[in-house]
C-alpha positions in Angstrom: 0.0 0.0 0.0 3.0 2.4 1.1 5.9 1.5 1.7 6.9 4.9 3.9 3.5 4.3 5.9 4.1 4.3 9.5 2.7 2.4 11.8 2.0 3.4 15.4 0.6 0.6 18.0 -1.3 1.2 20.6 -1.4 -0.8 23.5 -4.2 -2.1 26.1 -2.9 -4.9 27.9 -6.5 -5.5 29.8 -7.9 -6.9 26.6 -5.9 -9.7 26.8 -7.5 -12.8 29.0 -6.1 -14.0 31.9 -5.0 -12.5 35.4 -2.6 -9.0 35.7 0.6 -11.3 35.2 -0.8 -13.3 32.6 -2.0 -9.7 30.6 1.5 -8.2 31.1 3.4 -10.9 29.8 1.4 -11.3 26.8 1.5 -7.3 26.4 5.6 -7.5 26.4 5.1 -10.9 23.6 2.9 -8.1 21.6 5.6 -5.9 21.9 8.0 -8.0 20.7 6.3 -8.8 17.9 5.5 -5.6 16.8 8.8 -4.3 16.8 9.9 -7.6 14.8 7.1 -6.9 11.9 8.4 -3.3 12.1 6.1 -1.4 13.8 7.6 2.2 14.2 6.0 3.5 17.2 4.3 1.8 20.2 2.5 3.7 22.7 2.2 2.0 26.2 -1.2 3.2 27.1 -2.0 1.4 30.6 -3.9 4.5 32.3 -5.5 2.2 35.2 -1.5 1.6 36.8 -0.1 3.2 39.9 3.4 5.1 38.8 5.4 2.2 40.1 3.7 -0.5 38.1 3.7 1.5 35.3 7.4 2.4 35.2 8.2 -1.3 35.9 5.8 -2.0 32.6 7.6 0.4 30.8 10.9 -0.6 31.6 9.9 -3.8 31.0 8.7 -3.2 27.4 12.0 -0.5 26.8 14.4 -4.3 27.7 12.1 -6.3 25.4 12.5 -3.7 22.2 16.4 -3.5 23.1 16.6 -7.2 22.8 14.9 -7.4 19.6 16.6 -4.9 18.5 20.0 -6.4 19.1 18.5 -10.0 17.3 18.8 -8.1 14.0 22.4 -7.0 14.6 21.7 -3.3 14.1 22.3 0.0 15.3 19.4 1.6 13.0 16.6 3.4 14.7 14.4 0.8 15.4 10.6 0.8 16.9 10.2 3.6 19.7 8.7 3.3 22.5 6.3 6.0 23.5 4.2 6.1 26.6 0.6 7.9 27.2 0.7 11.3 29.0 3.5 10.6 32.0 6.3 12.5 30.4 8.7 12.0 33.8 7.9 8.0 33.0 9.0 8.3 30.0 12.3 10.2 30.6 13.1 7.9 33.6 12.8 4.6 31.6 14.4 6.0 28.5 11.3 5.9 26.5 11.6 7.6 23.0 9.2 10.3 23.7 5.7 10.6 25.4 2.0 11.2 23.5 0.1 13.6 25.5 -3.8 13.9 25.6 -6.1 16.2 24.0 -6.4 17.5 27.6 -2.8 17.0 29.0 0.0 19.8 29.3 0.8 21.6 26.5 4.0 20.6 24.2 5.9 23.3 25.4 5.7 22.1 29.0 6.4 18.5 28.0 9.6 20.0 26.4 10.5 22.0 29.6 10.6 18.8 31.3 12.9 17.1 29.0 15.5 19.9 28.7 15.0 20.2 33.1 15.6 16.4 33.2 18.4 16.7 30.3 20.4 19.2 32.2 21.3 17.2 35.2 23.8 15.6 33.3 25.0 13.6 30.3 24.8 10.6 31.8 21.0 10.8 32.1 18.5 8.4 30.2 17.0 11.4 28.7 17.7 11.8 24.6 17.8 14.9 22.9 15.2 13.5 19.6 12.8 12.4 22.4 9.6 12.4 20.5 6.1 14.5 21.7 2.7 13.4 19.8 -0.9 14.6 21.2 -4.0 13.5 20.7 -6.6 15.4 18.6 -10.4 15.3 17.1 -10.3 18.5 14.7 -8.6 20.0 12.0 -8.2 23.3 14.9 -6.7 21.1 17.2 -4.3 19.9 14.6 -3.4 23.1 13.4 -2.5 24.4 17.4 -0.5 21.1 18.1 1.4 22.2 14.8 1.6 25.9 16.5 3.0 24.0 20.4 6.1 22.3 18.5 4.5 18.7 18.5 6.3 16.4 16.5 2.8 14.5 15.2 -0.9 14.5 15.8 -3.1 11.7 16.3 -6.9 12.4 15.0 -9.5 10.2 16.2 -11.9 8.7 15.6 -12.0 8.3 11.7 -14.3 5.9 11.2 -17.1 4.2 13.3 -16.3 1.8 15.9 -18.2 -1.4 16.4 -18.0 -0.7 20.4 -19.3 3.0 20.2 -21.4 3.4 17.3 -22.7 6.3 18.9 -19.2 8.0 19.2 -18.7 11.1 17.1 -16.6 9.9 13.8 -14.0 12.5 12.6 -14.2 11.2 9.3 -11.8 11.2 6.0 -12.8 14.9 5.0 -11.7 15.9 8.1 -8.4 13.7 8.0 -7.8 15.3 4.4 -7.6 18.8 5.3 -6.1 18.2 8.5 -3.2 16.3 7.0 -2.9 19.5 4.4 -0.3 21.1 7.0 3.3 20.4 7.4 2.3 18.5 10.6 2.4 14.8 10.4 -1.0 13.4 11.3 -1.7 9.7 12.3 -5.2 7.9 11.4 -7.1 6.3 14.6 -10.1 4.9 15.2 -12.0 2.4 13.2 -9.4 1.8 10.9 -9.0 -1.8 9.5 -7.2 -3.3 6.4 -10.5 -2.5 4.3 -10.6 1.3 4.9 -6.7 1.9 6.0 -5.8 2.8 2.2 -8.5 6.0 2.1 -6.2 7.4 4.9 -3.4 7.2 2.9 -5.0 8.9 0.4 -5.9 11.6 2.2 -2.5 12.1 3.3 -1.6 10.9 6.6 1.7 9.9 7.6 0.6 6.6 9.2 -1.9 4.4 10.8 -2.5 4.2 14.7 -4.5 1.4 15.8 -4.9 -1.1 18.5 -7.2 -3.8 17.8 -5.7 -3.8 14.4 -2.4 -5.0 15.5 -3.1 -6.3 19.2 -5.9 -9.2 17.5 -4.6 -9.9 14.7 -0.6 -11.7 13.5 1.1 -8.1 13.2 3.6 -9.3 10.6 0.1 -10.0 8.5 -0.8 -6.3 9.1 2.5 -4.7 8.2 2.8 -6.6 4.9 -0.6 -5.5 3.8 -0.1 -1.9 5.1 2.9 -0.8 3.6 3.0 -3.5 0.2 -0.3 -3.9 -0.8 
């Protein structure tokens, strides 16, 4: 389909079966194989865990992308890990950047507290291309992210969801002029195999998603993303 699509996983470790150990561990085996496939970004997105269980997860899932990492023998770039809202999480782990809510502080104060955490020395986990993405549900909101110094927008939801029919769908007109700026802009919500190519040809830069990859053989997904 595009071979420059990127491909941004979400995760949500409760819709796995099983108790808290069983979801975690099958979480980091998602992980895994999303950054084999070549997923470029996944977003840890566990909002129900205490700080401490949640740096743990992430530091977790930051070991299990380094070891797959160094099974291809390369010192390329490879998937980054992101994680939802808690920039200081992020920084302390050594996460590759943080996605911030619609609602969460603005860019600029996420970027104060990378250069505050930076600046206590070089020998912190900190990394000066750490990554900032927000969430967003209008061409406005796109367009001010743009303004803040975000490094990409998420626009949700797209299309209908089988879950919440009754949510408010963004939809591809929406996602077309929004992806006119220089900004890059993900596609979320709704998007499946079937639809995923009208967001490409609207423009986006890549397609977020977590059912997409989380149910389904993510090496399946990639292939027909980016070759199709």
């Amino acid at each position: 389909m595009a071979a420059g699509c990127r491909l941004y996983y979400i995760t949500d470790r409760n819709a796995f079966p099983g108790d808290e150990f069983a979801k975690r561990r099958r979480l980091l085996e998602k992980v895994a194989e999303a950054a084999r496939a070549g997923v470029d970004y996944i977003q840890l997105r566990e909002k129900d865990l205490a700080t401490r269980d949640l740096e743990n997860l992430a530091r977790e899932a930051r070991q299990t992308l380094e070891r797959v990492s160094r099974e291809f023998l390369t010192t390329k770039q490879g998937t980054r890990l992101l994680i939802n809202s808690r920039t200081d999480v992020a920084l302390a782990v050594g996460a590759g950047g943080v996605h911030l809510r619609g609602d969460d502080i603005s860019a600029g104060e996420a970027r104060a507290v990378v250069e505050g955490y930076l600046s206590r020395g070089p020998n912190m986990r900190g990394t000066r291309d750490f990554l900032i993405g927000t969430s967003c549900h209008s061409v406005r909101e796109v367009d001010r992210a743009g303004e803040q110094g975000v490094d990409f927008a998420v626009l949700a939801p797209i299309f209908e969801k089988k879950d919440a029919p009754q949510a408010g769908v963004t939809g591809l007109d929406v996602l077309r002029e929004a992806c006119r700026g220089r900004l890059p802009v993900f596609a979320l919500g709704g998007v499946t195999l079937g639809n995923a190519r009208a967001c490409l040809t609207a423009g986006v830069a890549g397609i977020a998603a977590i059912r997409l990859f989380q149910e389904n053989p993510v090496g399946e997904i990639v292939r027909h993303l980016r070759v199709s």
